[in-house]
N, CA and C atoms as an extended XYZ file, in Angstrom:
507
Properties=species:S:1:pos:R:3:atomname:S:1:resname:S:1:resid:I:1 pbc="F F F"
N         0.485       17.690        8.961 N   UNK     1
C         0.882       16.296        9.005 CA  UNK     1
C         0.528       15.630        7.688 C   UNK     1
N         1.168       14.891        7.060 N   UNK     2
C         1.133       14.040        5.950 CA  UNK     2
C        -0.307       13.318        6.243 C   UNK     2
N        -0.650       12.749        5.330 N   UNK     3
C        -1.755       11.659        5.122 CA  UNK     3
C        -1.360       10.595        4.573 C   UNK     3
N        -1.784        9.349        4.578 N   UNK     4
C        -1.442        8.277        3.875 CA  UNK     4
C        -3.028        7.588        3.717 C   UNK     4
N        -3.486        7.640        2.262 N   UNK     5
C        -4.913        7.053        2.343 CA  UNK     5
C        -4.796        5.732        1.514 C   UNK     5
N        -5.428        5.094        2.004 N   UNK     6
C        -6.141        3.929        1.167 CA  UNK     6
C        -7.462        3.591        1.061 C   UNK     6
N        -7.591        2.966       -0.552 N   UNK     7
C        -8.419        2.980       -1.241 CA  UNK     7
C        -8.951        1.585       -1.608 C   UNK     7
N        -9.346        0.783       -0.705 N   UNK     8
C        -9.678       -0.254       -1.268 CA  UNK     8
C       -11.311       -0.786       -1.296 C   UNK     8
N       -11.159       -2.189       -2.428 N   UNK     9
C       -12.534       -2.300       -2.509 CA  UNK     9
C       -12.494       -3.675       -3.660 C   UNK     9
N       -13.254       -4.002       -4.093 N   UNK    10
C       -13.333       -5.217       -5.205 CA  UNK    10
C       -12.647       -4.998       -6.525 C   UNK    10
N       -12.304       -5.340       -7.145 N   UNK    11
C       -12.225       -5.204       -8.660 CA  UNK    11
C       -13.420       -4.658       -9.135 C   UNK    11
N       -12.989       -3.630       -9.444 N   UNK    12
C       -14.388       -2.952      -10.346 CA  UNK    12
C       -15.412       -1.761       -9.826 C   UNK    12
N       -14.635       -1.727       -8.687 N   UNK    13
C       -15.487       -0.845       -7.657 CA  UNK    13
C       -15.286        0.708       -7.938 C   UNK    13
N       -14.279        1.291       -8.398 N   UNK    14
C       -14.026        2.540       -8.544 CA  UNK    14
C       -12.421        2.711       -7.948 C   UNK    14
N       -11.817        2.221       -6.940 N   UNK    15
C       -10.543        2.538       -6.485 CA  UNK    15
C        -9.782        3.512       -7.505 C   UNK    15
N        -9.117        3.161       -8.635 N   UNK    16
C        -8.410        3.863       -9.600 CA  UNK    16
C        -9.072        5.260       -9.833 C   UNK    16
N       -10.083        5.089      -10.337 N   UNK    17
C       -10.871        6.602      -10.834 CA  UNK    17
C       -11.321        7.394       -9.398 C   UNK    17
N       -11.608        7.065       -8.593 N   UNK    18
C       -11.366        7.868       -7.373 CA  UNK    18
C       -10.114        7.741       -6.944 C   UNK    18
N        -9.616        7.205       -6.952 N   UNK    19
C        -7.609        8.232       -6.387 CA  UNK    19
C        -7.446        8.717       -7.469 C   UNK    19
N        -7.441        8.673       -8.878 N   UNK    20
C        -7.021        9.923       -9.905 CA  UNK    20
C        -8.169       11.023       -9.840 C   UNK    20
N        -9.114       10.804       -9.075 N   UNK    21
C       -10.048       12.450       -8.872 CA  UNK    21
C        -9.363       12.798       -7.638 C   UNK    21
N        -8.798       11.881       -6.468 N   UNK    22
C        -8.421       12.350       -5.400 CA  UNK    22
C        -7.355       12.882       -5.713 C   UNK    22
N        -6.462       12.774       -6.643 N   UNK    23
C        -4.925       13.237       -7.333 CA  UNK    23
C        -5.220       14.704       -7.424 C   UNK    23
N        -6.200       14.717       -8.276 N   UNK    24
C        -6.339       16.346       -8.577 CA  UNK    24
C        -7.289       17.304       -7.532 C   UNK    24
N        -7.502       16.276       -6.584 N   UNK    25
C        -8.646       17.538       -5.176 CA  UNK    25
C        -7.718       17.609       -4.300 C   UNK    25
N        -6.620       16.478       -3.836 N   UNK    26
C        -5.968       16.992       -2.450 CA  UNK    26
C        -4.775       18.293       -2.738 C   UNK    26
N        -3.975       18.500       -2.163 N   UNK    27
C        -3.018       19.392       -2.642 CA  UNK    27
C        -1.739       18.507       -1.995 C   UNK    27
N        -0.534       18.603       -2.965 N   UNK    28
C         0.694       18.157       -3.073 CA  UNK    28
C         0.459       16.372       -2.717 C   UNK    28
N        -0.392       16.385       -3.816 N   UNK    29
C        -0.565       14.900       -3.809 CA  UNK    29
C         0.318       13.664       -4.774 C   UNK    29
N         0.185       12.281       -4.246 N   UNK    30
C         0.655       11.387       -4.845 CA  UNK    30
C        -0.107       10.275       -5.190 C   UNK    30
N        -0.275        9.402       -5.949 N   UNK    31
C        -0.949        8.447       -6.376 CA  UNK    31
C        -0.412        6.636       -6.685 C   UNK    31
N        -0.538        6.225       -5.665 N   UNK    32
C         0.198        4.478       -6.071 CA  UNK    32
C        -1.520        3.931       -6.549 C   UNK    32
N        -1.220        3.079       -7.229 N   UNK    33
C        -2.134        1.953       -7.530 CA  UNK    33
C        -1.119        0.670       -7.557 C   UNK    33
N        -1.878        0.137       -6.464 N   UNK    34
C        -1.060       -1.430       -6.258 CA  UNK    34
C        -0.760       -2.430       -7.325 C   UNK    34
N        -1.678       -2.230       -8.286 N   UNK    35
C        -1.687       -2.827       -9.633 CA  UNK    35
C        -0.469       -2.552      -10.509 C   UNK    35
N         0.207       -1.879      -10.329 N   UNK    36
C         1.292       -1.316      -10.755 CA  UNK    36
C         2.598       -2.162      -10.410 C   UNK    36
N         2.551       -2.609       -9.039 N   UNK    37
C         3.432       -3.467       -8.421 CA  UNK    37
C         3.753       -5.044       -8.556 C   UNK    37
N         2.098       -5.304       -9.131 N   UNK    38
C         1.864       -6.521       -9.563 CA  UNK    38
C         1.689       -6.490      -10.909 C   UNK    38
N         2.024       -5.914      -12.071 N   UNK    39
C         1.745       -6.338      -13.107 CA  UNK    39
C         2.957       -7.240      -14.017 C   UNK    39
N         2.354       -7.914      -14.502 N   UNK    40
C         3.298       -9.371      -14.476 CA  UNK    40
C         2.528      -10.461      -15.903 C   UNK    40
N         3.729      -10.564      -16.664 N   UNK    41
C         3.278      -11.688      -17.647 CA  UNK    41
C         4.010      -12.451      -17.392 C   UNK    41
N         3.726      -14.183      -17.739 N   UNK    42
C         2.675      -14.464      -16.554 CA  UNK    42
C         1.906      -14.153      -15.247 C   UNK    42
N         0.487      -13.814      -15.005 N   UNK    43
C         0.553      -13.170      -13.485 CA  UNK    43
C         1.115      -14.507      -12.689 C   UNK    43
N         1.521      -14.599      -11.407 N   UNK    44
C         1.648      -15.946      -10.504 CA  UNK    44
C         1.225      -15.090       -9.192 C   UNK    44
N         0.457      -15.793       -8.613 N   UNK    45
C         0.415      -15.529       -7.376 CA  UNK    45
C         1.387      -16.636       -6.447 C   UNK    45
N         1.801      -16.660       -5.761 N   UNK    46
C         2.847      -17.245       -4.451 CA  UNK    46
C         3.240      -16.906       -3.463 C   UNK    46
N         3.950      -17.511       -2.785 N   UNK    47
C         4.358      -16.204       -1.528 CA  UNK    47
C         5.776      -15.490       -2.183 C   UNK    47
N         6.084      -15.798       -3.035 N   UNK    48
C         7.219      -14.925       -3.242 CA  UNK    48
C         6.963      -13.704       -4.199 C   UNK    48
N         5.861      -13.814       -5.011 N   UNK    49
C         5.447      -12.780       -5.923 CA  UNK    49
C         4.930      -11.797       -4.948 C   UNK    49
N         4.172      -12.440       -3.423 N   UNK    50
C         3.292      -11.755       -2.643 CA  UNK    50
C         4.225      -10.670       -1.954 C   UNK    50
N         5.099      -11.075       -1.640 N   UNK    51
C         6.629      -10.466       -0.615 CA  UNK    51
C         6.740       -9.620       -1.347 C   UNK    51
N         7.388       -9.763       -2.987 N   UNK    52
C         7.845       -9.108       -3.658 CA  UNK    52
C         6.667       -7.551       -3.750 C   UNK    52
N         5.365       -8.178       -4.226 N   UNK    53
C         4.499       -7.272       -4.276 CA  UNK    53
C         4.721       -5.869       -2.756 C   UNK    53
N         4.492       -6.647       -1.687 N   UNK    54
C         4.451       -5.890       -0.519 CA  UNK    54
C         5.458       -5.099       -0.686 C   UNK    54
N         7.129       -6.015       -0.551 N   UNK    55
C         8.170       -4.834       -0.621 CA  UNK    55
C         8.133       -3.783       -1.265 C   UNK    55
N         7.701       -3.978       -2.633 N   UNK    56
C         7.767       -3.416       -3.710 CA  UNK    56
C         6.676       -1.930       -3.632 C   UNK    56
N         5.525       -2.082       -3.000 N   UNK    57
C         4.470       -1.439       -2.762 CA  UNK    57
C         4.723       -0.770       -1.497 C   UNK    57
N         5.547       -1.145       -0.499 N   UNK    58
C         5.960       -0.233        0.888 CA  UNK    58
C         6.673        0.655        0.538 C   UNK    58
N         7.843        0.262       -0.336 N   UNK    59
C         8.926        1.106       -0.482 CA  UNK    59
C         8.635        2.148       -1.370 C   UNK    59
N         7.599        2.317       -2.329 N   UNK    60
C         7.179        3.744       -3.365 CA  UNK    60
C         6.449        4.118       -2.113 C   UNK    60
N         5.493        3.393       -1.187 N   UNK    61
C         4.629        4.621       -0.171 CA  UNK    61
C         5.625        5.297        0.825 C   UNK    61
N         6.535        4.480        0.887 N   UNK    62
C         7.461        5.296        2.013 CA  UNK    62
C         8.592        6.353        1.584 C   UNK    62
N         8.746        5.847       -0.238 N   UNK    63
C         9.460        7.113       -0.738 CA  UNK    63
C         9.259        8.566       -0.718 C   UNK    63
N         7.357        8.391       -1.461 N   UNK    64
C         6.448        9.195       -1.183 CA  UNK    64
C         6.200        9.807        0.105 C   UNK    64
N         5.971        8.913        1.443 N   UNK    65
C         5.969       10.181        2.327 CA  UNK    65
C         7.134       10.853        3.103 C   UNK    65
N         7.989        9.884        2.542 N   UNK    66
C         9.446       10.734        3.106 CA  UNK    66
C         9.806       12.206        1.906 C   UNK    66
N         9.358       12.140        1.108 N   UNK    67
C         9.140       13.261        0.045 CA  UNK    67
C         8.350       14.423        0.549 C   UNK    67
N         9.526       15.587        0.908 N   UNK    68
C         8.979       16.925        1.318 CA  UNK    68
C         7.995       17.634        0.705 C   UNK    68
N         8.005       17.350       -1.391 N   UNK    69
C         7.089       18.085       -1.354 CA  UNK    69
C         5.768       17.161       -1.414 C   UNK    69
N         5.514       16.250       -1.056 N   UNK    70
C         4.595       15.566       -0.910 CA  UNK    70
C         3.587       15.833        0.337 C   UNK    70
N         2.271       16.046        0.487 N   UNK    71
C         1.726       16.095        1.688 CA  UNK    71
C         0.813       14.863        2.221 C   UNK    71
N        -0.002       14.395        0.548 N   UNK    72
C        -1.085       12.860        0.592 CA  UNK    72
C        -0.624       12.543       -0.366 C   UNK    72
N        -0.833       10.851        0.334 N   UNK    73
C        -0.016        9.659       -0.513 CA  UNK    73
C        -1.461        8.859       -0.881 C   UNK    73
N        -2.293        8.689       -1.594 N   UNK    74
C        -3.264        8.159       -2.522 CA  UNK    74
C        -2.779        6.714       -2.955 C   UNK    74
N        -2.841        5.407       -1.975 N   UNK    75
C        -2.745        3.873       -2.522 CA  UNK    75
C        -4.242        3.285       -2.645 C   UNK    75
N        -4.111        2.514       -3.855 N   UNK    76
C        -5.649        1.794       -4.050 CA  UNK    76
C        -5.077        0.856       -4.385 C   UNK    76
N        -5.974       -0.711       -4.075 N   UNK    77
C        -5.790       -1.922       -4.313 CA  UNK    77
C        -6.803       -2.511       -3.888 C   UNK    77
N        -6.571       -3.428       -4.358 N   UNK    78
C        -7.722       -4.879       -3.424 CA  UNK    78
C        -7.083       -5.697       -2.658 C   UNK    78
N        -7.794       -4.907       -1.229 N   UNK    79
C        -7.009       -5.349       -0.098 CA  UNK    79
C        -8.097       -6.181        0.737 C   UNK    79
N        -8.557       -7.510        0.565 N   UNK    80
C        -9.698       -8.034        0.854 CA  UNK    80
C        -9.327       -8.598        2.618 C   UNK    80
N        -8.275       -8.419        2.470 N   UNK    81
C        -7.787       -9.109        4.076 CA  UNK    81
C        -7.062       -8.052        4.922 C   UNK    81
N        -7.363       -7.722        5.855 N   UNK    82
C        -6.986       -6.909        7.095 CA  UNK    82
C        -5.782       -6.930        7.074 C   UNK    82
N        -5.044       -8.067        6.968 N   UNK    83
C        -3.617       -8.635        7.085 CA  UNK    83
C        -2.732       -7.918        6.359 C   UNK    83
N        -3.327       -7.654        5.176 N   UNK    84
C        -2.330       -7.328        4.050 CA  UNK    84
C        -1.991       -5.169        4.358 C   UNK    84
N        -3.435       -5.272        4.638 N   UNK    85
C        -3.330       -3.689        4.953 CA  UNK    85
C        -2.294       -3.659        6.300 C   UNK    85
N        -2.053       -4.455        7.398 N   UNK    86
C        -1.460       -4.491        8.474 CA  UNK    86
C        -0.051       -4.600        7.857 C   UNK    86
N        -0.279       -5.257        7.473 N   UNK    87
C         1.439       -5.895        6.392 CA  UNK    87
C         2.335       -4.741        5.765 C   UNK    87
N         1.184       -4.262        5.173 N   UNK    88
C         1.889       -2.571        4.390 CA  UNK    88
C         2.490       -1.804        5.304 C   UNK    88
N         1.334       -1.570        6.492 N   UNK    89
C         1.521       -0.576        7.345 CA  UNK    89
C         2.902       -0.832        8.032 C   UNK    89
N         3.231       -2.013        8.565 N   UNK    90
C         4.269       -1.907        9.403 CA  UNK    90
C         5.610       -2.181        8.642 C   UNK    90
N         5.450       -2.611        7.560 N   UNK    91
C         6.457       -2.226        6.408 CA  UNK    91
C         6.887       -0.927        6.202 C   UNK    91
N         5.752       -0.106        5.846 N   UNK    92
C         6.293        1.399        5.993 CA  UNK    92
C         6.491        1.984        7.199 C   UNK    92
N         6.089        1.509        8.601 N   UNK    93
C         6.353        2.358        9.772 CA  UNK    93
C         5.474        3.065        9.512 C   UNK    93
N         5.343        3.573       11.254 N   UNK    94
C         3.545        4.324       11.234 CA  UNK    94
C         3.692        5.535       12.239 C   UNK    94
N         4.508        6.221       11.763 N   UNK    95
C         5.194        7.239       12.217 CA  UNK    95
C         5.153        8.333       11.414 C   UNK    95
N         4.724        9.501       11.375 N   UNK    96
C         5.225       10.784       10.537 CA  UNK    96
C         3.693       10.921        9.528 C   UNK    96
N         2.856       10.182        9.587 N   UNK    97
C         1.925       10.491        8.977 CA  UNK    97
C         0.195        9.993        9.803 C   UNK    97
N        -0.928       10.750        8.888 N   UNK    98
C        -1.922       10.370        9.336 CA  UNK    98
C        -2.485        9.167        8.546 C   UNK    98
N        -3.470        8.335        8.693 N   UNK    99
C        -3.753        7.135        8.313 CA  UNK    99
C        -5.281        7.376        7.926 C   UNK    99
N        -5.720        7.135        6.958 N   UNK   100
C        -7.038        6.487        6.403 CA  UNK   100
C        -7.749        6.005        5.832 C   UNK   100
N        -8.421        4.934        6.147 N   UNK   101
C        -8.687        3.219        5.018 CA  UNK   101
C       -10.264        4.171        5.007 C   UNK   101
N       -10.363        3.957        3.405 N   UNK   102
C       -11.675        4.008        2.599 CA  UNK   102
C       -11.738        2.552        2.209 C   UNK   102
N       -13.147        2.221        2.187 N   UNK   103
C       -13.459        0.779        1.141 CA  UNK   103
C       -14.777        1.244        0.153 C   UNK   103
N       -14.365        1.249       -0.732 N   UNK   104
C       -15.654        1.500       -1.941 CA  UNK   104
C       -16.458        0.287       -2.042 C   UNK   104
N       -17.626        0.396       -1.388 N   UNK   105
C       -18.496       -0.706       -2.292 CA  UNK   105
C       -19.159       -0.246       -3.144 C   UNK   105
N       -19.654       -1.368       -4.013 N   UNK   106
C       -20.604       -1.628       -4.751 CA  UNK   106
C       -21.587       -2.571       -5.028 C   UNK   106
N       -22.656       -2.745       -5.312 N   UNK   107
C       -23.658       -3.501       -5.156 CA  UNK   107
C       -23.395       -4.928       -6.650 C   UNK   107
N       -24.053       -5.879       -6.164 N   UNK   108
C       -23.390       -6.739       -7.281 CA  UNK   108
C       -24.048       -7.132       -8.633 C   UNK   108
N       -25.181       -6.554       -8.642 N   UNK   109
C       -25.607       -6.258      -10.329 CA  UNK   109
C       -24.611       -4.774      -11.147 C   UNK   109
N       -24.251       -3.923       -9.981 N   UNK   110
C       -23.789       -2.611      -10.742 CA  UNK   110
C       -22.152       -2.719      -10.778 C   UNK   110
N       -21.336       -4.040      -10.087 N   UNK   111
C       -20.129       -4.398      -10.365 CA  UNK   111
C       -19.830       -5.205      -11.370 C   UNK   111
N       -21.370       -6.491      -12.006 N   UNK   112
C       -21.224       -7.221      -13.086 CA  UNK   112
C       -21.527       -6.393      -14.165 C   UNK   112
N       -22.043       -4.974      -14.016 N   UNK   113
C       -22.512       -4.373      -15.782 CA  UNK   113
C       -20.744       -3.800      -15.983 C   UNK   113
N       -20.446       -2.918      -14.772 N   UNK   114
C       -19.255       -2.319      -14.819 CA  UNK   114
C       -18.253       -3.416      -15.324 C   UNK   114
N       -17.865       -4.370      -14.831 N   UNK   115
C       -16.680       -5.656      -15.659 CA  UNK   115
C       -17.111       -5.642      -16.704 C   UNK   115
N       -18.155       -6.544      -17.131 N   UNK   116
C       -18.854       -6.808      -18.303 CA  UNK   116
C       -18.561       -5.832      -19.293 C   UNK   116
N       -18.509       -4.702      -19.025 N   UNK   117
C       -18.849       -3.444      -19.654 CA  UNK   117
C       -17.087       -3.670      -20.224 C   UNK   117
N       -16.412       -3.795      -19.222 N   UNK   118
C       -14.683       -3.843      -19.051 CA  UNK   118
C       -14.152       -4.994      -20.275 C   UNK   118
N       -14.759       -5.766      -20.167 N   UNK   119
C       -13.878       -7.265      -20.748 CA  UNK   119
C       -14.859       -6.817      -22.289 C   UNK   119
N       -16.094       -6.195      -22.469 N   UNK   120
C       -16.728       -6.293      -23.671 CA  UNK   120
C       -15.302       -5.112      -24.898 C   UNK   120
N       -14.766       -3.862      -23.555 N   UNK   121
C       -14.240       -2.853      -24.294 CA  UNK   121
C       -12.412       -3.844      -24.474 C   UNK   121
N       -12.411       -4.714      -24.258 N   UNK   122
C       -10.908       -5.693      -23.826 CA  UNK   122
C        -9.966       -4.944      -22.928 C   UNK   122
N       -10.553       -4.375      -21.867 N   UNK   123
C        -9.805       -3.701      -20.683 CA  UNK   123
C        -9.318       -4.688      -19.405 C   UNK   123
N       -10.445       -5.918      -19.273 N   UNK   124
C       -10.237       -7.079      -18.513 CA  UNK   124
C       -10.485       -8.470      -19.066 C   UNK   124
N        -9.749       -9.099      -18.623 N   UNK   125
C        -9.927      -10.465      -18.747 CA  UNK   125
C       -11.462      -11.221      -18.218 C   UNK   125
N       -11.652      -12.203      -19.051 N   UNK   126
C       -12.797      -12.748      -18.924 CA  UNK   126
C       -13.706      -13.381      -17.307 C   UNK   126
N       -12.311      -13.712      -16.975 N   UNK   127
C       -12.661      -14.430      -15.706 CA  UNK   127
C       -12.938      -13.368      -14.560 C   UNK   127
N       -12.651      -11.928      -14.645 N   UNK   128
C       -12.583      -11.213      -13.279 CA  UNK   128
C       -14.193      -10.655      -12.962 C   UNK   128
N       -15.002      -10.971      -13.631 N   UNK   129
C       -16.532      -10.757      -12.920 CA  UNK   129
C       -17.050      -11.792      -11.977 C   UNK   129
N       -16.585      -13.242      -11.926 N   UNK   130
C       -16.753      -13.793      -10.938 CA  UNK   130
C       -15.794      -14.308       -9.591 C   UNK   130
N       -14.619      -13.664      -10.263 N   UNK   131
C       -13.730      -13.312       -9.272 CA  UNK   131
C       -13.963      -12.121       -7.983 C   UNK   131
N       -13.953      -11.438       -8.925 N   UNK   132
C       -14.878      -10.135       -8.092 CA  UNK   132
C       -16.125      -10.267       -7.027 C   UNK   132
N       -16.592      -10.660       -7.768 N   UNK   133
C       -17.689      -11.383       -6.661 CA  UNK   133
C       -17.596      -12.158       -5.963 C   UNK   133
N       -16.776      -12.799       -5.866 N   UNK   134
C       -16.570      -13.866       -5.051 CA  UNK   134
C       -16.092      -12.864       -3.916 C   UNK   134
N       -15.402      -12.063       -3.913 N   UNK   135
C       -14.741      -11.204       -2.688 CA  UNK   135
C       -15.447      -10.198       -2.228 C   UNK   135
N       -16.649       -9.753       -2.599 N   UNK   136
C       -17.224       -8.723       -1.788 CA  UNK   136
C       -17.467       -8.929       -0.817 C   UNK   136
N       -17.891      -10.469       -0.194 N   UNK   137
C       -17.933      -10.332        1.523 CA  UNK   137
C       -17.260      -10.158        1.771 C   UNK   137
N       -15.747      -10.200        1.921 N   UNK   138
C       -14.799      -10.089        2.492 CA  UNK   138
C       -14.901       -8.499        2.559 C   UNK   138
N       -15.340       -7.384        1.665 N   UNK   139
C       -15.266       -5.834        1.665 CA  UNK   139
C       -16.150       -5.320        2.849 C   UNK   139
N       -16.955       -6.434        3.640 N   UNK   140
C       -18.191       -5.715        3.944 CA  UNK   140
C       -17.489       -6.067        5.301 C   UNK   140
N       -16.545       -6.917        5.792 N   UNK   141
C       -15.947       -7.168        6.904 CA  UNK   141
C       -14.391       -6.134        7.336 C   UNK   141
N       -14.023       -5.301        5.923 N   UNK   142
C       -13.458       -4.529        6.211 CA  UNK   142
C       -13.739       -3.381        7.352 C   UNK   142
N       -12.325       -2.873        8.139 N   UNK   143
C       -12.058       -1.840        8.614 CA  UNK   143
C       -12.101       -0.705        7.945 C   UNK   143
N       -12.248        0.481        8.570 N   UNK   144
C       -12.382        2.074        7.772 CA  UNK   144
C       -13.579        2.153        7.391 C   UNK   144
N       -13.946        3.629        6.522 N   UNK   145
C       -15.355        4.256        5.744 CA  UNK   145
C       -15.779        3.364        4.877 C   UNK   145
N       -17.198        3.438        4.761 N   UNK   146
C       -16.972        2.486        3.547 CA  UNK   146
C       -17.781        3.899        2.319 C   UNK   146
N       -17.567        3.888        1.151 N   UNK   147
C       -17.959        4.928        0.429 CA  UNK   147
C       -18.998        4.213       -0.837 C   UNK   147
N       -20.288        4.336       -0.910 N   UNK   148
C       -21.043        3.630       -1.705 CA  UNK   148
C       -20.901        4.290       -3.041 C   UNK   148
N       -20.205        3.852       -4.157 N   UNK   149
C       -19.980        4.138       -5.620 CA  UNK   149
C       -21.377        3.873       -6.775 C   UNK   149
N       -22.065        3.059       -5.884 N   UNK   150
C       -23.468        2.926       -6.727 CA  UNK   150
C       -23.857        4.505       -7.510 C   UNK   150
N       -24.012        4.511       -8.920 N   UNK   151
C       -24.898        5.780       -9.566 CA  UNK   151
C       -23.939        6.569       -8.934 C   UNK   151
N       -23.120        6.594       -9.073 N   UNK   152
C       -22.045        8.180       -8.384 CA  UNK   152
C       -20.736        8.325       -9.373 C   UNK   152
N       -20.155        8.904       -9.554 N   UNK   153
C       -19.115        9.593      -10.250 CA  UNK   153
C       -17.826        9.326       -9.815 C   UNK   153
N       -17.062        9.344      -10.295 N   UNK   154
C       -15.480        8.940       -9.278 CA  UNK   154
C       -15.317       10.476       -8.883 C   UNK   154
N       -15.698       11.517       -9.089 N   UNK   155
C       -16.068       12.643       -8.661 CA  UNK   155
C       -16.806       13.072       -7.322 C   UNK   155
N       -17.739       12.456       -7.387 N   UNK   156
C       -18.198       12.465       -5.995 CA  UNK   156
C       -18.182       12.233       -5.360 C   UNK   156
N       -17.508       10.741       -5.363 N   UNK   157
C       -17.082       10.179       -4.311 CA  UNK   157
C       -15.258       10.367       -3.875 C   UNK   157
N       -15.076       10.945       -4.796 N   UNK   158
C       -13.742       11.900       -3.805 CA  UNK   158
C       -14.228       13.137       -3.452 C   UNK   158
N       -14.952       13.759       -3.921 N   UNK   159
C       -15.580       14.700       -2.849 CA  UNK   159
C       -15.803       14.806       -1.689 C   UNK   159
N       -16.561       13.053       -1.640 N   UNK   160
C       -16.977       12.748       -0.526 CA  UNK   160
C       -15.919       12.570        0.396 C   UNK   160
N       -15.074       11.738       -0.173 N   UNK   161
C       -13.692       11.494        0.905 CA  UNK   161
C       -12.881       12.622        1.228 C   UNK   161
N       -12.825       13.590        0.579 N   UNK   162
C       -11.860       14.605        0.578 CA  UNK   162
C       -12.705       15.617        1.730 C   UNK   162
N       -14.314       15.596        1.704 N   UNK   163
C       -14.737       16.723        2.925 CA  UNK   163
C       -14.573       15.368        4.482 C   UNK   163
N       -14.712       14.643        3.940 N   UNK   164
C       -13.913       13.638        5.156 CA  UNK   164
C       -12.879       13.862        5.937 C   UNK   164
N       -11.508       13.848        5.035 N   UNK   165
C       -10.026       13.948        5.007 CA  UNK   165
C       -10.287       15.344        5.781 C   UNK   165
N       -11.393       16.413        5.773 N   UNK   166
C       -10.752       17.457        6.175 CA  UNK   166
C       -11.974       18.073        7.423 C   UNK   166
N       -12.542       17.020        7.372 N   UNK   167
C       -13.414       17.354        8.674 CA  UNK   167
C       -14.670       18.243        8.250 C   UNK   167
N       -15.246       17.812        6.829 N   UNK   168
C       -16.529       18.708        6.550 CA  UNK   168
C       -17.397       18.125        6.282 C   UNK   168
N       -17.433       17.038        6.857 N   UNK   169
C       -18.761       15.840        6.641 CA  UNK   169
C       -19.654       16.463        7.251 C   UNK   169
């Protein structure tokens, strides 16, 4: 049976670098990053950029698992609201595959060195370390695993998810 995982968690948490370690551990894998869907000069958030985003983000996961040689579909984003993950799901139909929400935390001195670290190399914009923070409660009220990225590797912690995914916890 197919898989369909998600990867969510704060800005800064690891999502990206654990689905590109999960890219290369699962077999006949695929990789969305939601960021991809939204990237946008000017960014705008609205409800019509939001729609657009969703459509836009259902329809590569559902290309992907309608894709034979595909087996796991690897999406990461910052999905701080239940809603939005519900939103995806029944956009793509929840049929033909297995389902599983990871949330990466991280602790919030080791998410401000990580940004900091980001906006010092000009990888992020100035404002997203207290953006970020502002949303980690919302991570800790999430549904699914949660996978602690503190002092860990984007390595290990697809390790971790991947003896998960296959029942070797």
């Amino acid at each position: 049976m197919k898989r369909l995982i998600f990867l969510n968690g704060a800005m800064g948490s690891g999502k990206t670098a654990v689905s590109q370690a999960l890219l290369n551990r699962l077999p006949a894998c695929a990789m969305l990053d939601g960021d991809w869907c939204w990237t946008m000069r000017p960014f705008v958030v609205n409800d019509e950029t939001k729609k657009m985003v969703l459509s836009n983000a259902a329809h590569l996961l559902r290309s992907f698992l309608d894709c034979s040689a595909i087996e796991n579909v690897v999406f990461c984003w910052v999905m701080q609201s239940s809603d939005t993950i519900e939103e995806l799901l029944g956009r793509i139909g929840r049929d033909g595959y297995e389902f599983s929400l990871f949330t990466l935390s991280v602790f919030e001195g080791e998410l401000r060195r990580r940004l900091n670290a980001d906006i010092a190399a000009g990888k992020r914009e100035e404002d997203i370390t207290e953006r970020a923070v502002s949303y980690l409660p919302y991570f800790e009220r999430t549904k699914g695993r949660m996978i602690n990225t503190d002092g860990r590797t984007p390595e290990e912690c697809a390790e971790e998810i991947a003896a998960i995914l296959s029942g070797k916890e």
